[in-house]
N, CA, C and O atoms as a GROMACS GRO file, in nm:
protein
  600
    1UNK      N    1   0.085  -0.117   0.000
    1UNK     CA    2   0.000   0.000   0.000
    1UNK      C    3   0.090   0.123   0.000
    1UNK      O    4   0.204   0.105   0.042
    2UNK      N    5   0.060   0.234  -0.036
    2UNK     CA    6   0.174   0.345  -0.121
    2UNK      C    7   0.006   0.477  -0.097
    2UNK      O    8  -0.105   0.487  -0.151
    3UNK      N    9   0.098   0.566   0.036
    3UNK     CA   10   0.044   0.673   0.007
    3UNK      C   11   0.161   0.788  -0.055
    3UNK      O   12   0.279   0.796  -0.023
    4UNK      N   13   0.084   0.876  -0.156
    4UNK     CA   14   0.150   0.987  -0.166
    4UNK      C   15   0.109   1.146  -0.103
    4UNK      O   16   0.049   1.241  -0.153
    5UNK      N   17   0.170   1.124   0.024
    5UNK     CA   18   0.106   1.272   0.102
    5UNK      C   19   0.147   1.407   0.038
    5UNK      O   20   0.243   1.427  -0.037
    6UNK      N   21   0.058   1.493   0.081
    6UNK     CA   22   0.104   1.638  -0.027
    6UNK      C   23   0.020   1.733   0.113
    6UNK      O   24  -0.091   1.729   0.166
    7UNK      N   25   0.136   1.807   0.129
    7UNK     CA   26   0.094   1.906   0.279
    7UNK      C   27   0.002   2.041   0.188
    7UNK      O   28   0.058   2.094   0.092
    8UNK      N   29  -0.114   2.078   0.222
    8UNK     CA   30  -0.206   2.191   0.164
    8UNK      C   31  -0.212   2.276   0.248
    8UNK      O   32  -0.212   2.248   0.368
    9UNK      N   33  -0.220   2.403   0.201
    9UNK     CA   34  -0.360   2.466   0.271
    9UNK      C   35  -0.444   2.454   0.216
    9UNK      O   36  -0.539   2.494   0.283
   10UNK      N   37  -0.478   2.415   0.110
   10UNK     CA   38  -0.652   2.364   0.065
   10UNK      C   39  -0.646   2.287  -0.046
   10UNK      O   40  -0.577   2.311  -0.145
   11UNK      N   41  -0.729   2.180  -0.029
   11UNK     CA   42  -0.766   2.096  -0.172
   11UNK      C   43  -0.912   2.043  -0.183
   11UNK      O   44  -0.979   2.010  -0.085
   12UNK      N   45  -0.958   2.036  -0.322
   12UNK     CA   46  -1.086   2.007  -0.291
   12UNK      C   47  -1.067   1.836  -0.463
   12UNK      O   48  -0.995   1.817  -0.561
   13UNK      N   49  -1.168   1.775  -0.402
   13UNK     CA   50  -1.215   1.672  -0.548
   13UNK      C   51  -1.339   1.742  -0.550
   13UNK      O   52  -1.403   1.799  -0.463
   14UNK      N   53  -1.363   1.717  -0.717
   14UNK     CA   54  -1.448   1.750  -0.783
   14UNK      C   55  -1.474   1.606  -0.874
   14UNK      O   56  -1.386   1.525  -0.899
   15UNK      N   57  -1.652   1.593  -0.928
   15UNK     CA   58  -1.700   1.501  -1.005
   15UNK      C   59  -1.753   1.571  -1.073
   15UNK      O   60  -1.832   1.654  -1.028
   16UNK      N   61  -1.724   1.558  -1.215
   16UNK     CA   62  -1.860   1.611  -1.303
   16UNK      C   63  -1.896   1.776  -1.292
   16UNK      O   64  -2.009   1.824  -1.310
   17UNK      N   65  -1.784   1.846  -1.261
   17UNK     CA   66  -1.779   1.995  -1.262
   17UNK      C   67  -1.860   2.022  -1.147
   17UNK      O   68  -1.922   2.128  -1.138
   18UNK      N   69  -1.867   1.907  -1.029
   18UNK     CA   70  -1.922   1.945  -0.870
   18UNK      C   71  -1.807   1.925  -0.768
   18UNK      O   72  -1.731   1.829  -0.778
   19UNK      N   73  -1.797   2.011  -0.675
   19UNK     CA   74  -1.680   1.970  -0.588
   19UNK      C   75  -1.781   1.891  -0.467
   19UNK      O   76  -1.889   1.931  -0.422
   20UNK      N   77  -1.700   1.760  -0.432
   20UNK     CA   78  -1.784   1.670  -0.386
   20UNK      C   79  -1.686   1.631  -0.215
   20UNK      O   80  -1.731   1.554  -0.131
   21UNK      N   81  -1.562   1.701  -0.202
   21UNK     CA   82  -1.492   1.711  -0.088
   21UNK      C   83  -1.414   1.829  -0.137
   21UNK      O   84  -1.381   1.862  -0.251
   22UNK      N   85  -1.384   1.902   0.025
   22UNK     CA   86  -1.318   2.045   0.064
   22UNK      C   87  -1.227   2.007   0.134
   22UNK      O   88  -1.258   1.897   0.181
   23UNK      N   89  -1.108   2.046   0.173
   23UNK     CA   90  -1.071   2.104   0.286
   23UNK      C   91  -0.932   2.188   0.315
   23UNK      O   92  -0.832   2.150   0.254
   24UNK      N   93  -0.920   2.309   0.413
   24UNK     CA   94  -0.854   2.356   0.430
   24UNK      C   95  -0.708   2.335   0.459
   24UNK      O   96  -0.651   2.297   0.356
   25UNK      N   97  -0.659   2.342   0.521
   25UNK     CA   98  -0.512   2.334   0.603
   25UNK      C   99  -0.487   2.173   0.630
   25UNK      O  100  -0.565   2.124   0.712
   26UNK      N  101  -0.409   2.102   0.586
   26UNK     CA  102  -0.403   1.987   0.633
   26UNK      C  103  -0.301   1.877   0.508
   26UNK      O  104  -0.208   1.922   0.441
   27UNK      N  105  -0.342   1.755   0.505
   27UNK     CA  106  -0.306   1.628   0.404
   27UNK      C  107  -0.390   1.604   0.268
   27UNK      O  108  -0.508   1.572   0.286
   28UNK      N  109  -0.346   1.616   0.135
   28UNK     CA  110  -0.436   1.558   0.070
   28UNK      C  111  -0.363   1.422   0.017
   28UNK      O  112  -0.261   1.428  -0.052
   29UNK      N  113  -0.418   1.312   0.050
   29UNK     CA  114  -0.350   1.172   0.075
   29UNK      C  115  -0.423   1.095  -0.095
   29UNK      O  116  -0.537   1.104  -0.142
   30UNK      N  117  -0.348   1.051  -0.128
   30UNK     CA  118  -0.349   0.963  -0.290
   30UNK      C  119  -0.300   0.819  -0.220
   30UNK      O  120  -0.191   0.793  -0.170
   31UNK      N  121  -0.414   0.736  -0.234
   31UNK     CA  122  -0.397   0.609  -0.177
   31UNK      C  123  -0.406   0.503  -0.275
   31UNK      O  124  -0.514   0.483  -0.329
   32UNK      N  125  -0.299   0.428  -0.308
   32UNK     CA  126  -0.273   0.281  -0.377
   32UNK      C  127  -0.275   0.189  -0.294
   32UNK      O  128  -0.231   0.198  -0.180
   33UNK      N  129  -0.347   0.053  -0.362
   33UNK     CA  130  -0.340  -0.076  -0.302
   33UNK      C  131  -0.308  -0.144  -0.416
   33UNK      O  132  -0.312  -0.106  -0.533
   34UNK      N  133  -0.264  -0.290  -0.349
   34UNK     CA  134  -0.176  -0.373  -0.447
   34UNK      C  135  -0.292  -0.492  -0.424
   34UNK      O  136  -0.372  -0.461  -0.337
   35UNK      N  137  -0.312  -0.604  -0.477
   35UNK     CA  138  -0.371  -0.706  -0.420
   35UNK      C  139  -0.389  -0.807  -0.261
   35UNK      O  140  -0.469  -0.878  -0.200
   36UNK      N  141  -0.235  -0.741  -0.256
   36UNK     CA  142  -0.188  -0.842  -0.154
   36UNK      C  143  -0.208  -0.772   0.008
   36UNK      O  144  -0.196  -0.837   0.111
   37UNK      N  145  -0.233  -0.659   0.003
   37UNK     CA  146  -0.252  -0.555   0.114
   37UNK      C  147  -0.410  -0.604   0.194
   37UNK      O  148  -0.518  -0.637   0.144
   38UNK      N  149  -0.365  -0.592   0.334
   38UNK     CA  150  -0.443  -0.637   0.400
   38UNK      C  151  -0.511  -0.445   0.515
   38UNK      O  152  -0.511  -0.325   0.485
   39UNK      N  153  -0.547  -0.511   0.616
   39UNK     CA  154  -0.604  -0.387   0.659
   39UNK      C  155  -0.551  -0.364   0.780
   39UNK      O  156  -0.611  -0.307   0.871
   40UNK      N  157  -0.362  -0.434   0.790
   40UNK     CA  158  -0.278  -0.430   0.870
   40UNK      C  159  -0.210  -0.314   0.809
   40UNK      O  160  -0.186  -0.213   0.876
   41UNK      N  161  -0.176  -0.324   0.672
   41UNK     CA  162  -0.112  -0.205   0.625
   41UNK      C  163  -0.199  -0.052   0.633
   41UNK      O  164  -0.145   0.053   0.670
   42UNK      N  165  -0.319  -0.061   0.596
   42UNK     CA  166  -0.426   0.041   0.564
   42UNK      C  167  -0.389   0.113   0.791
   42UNK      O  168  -0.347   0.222   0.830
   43UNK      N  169  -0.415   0.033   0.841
   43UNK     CA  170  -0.389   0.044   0.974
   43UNK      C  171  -0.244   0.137   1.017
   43UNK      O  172  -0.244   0.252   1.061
   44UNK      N  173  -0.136   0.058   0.993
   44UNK     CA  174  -0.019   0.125   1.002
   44UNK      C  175  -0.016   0.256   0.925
   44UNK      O  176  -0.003   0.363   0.986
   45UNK      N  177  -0.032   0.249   0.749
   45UNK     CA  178  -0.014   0.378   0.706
   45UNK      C  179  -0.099   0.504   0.786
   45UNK      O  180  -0.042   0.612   0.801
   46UNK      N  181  -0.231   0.484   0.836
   46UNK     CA  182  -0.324   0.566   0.909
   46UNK      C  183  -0.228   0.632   1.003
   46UNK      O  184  -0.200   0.751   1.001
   47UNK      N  185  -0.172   0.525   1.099
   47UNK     CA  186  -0.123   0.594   1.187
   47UNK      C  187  -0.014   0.628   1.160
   47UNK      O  188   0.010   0.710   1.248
   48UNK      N  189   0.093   0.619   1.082
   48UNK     CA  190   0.199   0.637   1.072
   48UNK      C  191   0.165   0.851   0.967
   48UNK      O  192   0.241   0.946   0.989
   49UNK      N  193   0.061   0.857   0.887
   49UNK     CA  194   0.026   0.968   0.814
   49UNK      C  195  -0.032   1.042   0.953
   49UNK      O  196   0.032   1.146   0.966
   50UNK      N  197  -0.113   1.030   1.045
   50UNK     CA  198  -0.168   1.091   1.162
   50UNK      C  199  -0.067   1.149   1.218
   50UNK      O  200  -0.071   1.270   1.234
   51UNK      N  201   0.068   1.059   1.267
   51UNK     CA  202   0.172   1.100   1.372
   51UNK      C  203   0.299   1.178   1.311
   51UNK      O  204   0.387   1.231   1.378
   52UNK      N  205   0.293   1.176   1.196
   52UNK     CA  206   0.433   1.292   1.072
   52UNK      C  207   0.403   1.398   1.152
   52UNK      O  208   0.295   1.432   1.200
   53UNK      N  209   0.520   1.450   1.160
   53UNK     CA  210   0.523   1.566   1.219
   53UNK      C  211   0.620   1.667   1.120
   53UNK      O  212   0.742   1.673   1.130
   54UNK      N  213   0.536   1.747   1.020
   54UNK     CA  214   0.568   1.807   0.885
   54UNK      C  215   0.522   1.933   0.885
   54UNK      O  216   0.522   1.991   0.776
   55UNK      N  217   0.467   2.014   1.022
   55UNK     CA  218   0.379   2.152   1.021
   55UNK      C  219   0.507   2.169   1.132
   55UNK      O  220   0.562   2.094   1.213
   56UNK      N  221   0.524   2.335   1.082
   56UNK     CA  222   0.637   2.391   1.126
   56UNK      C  223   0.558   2.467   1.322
   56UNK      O  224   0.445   2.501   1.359
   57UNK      N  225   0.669   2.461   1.378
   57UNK     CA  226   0.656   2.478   1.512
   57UNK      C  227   0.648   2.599   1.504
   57UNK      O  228   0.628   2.639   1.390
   58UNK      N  229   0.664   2.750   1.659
   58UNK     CA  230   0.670   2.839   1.620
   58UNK      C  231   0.797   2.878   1.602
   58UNK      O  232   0.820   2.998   1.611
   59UNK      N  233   0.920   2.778   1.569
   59UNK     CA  234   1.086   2.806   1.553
   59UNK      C  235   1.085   2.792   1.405
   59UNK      O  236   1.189   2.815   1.343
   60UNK      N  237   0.950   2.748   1.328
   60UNK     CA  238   1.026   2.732   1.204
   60UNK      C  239   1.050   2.602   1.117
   60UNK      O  240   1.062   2.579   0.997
   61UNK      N  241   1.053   2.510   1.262
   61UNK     CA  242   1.109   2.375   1.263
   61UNK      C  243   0.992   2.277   1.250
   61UNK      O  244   0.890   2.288   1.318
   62UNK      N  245   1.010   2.183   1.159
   62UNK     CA  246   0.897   2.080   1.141
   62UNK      C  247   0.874   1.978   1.254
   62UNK      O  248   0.903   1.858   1.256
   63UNK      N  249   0.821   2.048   1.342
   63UNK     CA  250   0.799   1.927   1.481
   63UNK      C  251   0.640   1.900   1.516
   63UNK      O  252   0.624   1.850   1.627
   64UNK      N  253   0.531   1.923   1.446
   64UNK     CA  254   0.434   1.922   1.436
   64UNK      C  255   0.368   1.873   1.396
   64UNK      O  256   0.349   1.929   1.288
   65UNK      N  257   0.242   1.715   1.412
   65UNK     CA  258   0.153   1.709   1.343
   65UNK      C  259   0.050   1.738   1.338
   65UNK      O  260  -0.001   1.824   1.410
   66UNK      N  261  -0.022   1.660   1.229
   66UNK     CA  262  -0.138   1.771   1.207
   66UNK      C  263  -0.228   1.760   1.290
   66UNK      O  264  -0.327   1.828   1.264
   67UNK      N  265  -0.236   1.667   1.431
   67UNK     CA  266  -0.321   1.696   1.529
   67UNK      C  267  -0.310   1.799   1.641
   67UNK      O  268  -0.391   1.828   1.729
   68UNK      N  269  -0.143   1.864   1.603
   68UNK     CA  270  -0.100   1.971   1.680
   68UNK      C  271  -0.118   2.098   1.638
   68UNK      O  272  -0.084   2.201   1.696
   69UNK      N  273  -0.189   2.081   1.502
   69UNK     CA  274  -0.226   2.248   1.431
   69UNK      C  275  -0.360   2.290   1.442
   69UNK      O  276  -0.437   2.194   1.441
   70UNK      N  277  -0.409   2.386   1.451
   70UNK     CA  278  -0.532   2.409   1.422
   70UNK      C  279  -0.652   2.407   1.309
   70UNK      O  280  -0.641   2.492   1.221
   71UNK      N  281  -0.749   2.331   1.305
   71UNK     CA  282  -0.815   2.322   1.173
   71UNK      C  283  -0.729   2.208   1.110
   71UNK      O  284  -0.760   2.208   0.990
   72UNK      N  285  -0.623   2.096   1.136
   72UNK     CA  286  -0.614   2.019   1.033
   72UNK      C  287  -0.690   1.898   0.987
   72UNK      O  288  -0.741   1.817   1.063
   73UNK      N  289  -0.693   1.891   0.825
   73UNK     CA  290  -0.803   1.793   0.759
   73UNK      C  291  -0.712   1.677   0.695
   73UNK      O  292  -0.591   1.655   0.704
   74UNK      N  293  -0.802   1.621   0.638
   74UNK     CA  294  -0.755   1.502   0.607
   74UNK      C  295  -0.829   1.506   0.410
   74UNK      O  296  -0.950   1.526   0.420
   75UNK      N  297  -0.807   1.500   0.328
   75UNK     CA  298  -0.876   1.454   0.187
   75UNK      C  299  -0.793   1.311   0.159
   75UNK      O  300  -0.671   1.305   0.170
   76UNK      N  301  -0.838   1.249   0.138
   76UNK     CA  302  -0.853   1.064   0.072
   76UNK      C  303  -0.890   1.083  -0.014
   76UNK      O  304  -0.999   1.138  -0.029
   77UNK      N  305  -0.800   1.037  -0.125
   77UNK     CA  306  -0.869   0.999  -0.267
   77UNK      C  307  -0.803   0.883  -0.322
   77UNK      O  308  -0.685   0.901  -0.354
   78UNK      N  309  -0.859   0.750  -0.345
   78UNK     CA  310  -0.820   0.661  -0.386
   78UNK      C  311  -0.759   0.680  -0.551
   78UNK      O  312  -0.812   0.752  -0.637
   79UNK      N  313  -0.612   0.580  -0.573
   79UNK     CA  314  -0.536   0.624  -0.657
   79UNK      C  315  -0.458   0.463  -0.721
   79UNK      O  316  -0.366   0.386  -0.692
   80UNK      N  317  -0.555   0.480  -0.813
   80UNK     CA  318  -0.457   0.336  -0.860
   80UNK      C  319  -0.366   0.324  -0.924
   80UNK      O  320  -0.324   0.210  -0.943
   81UNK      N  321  -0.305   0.426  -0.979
   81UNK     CA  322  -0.253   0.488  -1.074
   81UNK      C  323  -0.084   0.484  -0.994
   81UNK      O  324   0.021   0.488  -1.058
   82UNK      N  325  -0.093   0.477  -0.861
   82UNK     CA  326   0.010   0.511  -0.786
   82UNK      C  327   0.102   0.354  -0.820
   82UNK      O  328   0.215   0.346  -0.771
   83UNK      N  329   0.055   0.253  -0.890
   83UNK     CA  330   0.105   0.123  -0.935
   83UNK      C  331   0.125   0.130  -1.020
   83UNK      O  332   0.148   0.018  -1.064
   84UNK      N  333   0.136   0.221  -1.107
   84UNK     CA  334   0.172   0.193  -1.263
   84UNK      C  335   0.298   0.139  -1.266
   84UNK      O  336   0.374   0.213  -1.204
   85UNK      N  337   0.340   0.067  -1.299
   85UNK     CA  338   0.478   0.006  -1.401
   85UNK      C  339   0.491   0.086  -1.533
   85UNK      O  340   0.425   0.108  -1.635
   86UNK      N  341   0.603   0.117  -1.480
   86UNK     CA  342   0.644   0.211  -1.676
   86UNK      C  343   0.788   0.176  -1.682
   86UNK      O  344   0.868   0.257  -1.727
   87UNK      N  345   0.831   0.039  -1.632
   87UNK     CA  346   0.961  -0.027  -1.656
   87UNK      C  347   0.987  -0.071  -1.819
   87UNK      O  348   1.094  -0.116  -1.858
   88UNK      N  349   0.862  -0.049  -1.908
   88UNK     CA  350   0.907  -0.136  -1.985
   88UNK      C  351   0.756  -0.043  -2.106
   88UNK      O  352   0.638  -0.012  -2.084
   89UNK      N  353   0.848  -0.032  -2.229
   89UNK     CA  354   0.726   0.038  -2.295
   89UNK      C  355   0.659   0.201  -2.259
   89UNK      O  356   0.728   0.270  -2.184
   90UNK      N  357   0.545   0.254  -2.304
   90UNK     CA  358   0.556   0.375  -2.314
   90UNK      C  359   0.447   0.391  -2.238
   90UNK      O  360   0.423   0.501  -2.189
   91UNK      N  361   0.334   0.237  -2.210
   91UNK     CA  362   0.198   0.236  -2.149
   91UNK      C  363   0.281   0.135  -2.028
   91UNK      O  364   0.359   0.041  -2.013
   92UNK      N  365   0.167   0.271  -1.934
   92UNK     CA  366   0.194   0.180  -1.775
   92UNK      C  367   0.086   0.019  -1.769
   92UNK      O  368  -0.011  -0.013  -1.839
   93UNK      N  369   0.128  -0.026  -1.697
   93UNK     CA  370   0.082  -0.157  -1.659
   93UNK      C  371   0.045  -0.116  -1.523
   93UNK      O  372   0.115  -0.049  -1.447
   94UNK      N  373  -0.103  -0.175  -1.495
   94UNK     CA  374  -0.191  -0.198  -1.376
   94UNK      C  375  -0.194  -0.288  -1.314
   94UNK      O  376  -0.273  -0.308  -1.222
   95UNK      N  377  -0.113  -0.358  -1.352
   95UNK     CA  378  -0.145  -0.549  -1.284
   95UNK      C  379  -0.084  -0.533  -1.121
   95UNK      O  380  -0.145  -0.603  -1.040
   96UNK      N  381  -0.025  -0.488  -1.092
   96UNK     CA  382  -0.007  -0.454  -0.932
   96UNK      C  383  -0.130  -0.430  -0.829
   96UNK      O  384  -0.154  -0.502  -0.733
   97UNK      N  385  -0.198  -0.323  -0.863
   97UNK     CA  386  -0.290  -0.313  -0.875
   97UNK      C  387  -0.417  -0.348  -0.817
   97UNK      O  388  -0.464  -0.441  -0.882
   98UNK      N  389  -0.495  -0.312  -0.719
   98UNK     CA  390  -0.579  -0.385  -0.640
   98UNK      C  391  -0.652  -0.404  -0.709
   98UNK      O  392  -0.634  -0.343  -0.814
   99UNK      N  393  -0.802  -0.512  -0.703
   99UNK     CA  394  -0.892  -0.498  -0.807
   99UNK      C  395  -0.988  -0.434  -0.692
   99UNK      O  396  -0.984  -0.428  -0.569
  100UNK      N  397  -1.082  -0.385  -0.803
  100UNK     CA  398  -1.162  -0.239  -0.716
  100UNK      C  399  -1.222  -0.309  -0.615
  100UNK      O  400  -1.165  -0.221  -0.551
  101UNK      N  401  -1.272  -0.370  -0.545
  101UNK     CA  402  -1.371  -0.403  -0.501
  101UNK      C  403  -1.284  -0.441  -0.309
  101UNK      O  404  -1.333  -0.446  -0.196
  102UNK      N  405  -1.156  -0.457  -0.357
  102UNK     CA  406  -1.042  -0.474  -0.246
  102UNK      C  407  -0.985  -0.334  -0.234
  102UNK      O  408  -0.976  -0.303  -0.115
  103UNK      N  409  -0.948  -0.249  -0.309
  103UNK     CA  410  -0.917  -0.138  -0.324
  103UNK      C  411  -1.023  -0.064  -0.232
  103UNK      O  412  -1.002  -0.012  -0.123
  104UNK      N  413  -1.126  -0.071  -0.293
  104UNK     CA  414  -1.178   0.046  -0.197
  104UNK      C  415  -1.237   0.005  -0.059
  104UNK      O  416  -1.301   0.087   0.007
  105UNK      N  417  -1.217  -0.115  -0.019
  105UNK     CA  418  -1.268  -0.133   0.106
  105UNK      C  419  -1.108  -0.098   0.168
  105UNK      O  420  -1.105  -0.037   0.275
  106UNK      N  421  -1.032  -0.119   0.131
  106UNK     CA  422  -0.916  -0.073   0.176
  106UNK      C  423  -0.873   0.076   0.228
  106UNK      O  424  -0.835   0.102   0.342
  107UNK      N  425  -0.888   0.173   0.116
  107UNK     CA  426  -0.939   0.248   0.122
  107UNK      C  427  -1.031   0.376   0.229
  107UNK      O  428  -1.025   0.481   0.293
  108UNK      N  429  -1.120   0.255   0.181
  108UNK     CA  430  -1.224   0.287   0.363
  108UNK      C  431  -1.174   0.285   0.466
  108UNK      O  432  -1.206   0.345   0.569
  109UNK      N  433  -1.081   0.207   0.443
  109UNK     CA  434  -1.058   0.162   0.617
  109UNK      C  435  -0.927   0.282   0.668
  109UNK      O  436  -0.910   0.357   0.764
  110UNK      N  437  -0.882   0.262   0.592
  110UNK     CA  438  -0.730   0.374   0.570
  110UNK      C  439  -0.849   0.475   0.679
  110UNK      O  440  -0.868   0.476   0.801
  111UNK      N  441  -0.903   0.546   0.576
  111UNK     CA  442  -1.025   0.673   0.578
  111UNK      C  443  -1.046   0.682   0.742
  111UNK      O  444  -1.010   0.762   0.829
  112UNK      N  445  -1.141   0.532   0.738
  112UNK     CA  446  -1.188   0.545   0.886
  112UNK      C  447  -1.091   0.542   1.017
  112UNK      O  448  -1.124   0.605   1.118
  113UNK      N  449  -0.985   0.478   1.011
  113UNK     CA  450  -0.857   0.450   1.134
  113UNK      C  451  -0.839   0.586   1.120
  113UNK      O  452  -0.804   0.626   1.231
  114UNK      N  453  -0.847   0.713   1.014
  114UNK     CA  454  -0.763   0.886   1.045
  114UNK      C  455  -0.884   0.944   1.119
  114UNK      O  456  -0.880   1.051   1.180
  115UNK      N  457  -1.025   0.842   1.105
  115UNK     CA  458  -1.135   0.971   1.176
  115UNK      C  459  -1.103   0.901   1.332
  115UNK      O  460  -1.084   0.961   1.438
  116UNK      N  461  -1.103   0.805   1.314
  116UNK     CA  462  -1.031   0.788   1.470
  116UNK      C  463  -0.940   0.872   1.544
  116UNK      O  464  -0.922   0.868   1.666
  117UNK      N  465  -0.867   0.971   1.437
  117UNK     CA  466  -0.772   1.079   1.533
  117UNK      C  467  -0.857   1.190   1.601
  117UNK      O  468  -0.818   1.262   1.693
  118UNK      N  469  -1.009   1.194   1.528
  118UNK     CA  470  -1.118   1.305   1.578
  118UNK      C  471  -1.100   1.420   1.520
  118UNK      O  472  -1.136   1.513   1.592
  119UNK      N  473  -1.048   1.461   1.392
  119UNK     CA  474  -1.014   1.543   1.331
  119UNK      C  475  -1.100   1.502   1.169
  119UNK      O  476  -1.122   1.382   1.158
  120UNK      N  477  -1.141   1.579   1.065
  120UNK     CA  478  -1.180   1.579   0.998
  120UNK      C  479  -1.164   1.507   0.854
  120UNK      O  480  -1.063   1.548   0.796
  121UNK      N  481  -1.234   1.416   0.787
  121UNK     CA  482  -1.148   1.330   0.669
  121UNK      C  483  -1.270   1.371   0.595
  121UNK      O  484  -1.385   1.368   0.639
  122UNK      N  485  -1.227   1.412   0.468
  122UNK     CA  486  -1.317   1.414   0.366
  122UNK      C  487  -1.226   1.299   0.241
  122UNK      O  488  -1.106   1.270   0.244
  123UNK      N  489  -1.320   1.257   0.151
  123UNK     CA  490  -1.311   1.149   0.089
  123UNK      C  491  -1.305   1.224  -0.063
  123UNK      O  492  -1.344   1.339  -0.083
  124UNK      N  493  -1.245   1.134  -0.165
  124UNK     CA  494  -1.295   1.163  -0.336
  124UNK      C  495  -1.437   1.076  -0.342
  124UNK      O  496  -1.519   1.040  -0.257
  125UNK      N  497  -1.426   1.062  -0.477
  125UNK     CA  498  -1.531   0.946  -0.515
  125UNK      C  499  -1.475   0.814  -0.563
  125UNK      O  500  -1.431   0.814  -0.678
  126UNK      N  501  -1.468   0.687  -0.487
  126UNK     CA  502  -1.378   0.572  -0.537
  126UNK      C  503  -1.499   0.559  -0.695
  126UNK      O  504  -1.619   0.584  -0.708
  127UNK      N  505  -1.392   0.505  -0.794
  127UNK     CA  506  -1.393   0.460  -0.927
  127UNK      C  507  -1.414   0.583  -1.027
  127UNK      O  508  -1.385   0.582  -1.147
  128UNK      N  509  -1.470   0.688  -0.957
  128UNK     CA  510  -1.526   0.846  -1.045
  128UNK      C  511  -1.385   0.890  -1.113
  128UNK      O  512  -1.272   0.850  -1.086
  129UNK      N  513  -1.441   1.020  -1.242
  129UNK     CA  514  -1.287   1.060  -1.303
  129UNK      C  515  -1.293   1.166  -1.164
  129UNK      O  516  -1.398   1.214  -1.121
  130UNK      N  517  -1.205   1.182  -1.126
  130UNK     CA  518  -1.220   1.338  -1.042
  130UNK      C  519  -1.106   1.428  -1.085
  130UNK      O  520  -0.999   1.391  -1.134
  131UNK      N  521  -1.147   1.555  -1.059
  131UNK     CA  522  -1.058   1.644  -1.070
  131UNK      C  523  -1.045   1.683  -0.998
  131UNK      O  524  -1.142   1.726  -0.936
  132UNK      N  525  -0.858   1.706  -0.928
  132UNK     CA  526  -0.807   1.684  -0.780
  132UNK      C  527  -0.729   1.836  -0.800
  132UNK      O  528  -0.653   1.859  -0.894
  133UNK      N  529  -0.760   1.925  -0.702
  133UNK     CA  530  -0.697   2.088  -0.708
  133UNK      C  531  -0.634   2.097  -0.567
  133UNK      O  532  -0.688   2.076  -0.458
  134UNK      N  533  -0.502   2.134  -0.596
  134UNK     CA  534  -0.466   2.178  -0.432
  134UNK      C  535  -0.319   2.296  -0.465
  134UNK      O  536  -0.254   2.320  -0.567
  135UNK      N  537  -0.313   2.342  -0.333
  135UNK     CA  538  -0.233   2.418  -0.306
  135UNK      C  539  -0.148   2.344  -0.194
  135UNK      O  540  -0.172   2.325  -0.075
  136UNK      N  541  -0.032   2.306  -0.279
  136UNK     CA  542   0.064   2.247  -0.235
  136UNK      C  543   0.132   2.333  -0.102
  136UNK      O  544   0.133   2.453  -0.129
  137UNK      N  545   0.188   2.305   0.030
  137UNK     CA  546   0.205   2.417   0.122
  137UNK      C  547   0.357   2.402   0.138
  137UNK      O  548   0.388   2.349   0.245
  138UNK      N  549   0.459   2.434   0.059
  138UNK     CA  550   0.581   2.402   0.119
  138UNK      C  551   0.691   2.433   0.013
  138UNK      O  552   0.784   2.512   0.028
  139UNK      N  553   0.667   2.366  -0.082
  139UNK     CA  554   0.622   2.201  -0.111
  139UNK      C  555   0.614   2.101  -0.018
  139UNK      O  556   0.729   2.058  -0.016
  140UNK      N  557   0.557   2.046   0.050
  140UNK     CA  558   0.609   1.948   0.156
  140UNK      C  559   0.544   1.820   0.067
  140UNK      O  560   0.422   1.834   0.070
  141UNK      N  561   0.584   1.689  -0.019
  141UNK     CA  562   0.524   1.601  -0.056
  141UNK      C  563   0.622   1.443  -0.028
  141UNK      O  564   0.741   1.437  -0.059
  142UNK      N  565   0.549   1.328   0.033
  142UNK     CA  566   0.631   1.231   0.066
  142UNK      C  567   0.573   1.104   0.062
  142UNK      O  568   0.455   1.093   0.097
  143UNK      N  569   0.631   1.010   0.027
  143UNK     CA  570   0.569   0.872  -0.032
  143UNK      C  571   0.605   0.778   0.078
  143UNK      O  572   0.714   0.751   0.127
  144UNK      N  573   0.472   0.731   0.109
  144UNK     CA  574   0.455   0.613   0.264
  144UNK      C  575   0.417   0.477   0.188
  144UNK      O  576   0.312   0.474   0.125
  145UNK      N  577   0.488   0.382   0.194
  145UNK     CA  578   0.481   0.265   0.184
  145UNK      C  579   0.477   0.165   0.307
  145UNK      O  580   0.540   0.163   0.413
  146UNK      N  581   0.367   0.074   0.247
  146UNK     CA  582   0.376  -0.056   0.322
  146UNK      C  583   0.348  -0.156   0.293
  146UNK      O  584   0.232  -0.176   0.328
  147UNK      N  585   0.412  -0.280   0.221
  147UNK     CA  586   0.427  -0.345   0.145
  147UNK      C  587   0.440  -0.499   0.261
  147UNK      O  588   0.515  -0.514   0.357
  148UNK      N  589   0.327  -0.604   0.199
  148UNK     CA  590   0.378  -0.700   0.288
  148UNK      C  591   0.463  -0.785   0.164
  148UNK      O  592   0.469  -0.776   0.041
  149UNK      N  593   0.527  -0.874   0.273
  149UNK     CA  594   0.628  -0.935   0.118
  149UNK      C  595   0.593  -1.071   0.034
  149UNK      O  596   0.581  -1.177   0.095
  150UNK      N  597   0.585  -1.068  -0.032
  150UNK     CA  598   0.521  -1.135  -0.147
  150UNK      C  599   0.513  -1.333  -0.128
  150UNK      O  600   0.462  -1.402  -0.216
   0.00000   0.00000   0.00000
């Protein structure tokens, strides 16, 4: 399982020229699953994305997470795309790849273990095209893996 975190002050998904999740100051999280991912990984990445401490203190210094800032959110948007293979040829390969139906309960669960921090998670739409807008805050962006082994 492979998140790609991206620190905001705001991002919203949109479906169909509707924005269907908001949120301000916080994570907008791009979540991949592989087949083999269970809801041990979805578990760990939760907490391991909850406890980063990537929001600057008042020194400046990144000692902060986002349960230590004010107003921080959470956006989930499932991302299968985060598996592409482009080792070989000019078209990525999906076969890594969760099939949807594991994917997004996965997904969910990721989702639900961050509302457990009591802080706010807004979601995309699993399988929808969406169009994903944010204001990157830093840049601060970093790739969480958790991979069981094969």
């Amino acid at each position: 399982m492979r998140v790609l975190l991206q620190r905001v002050s705001e991002a919203a998904v949109s479906v169909e020229n509707r924005t269907v999740s908001r949120i301000g100051r916080g994570f907008l999280l791009l979540v991949g699953v592989t087949g083999n991912d269970t809801e041990a990984e979805a578990d760990w990445l939760a907490d391991k994305t909850a406890g980063l401490r990537v929001f600057e203190d008042e020194a400046g210094k990144m000692n902060l997470s986002i349960g230590d800032i004010d107003g921080g959110a959470f956006l989930v948007v499932s991302q299968f795309t985060l598996y592409g293979d482009t080792r070989k040829g000019r078209r990525p390969s999906f076969v890594h790849a969760a099939k949807p139906e594991h994917a997004d309960a996965l997904v969910h669960r990721f989702a639900e273990r961050l509302r457990e921090t009591g802080l706010p998670v807004a979601t995309g739409r699993f399988g929808a095209a969406m169009q994903v807008q944010l204001v990157n805050d830093g840049p601060v962006t970093l790739l969480l893996e958790k991979s069981r082994a094969p």
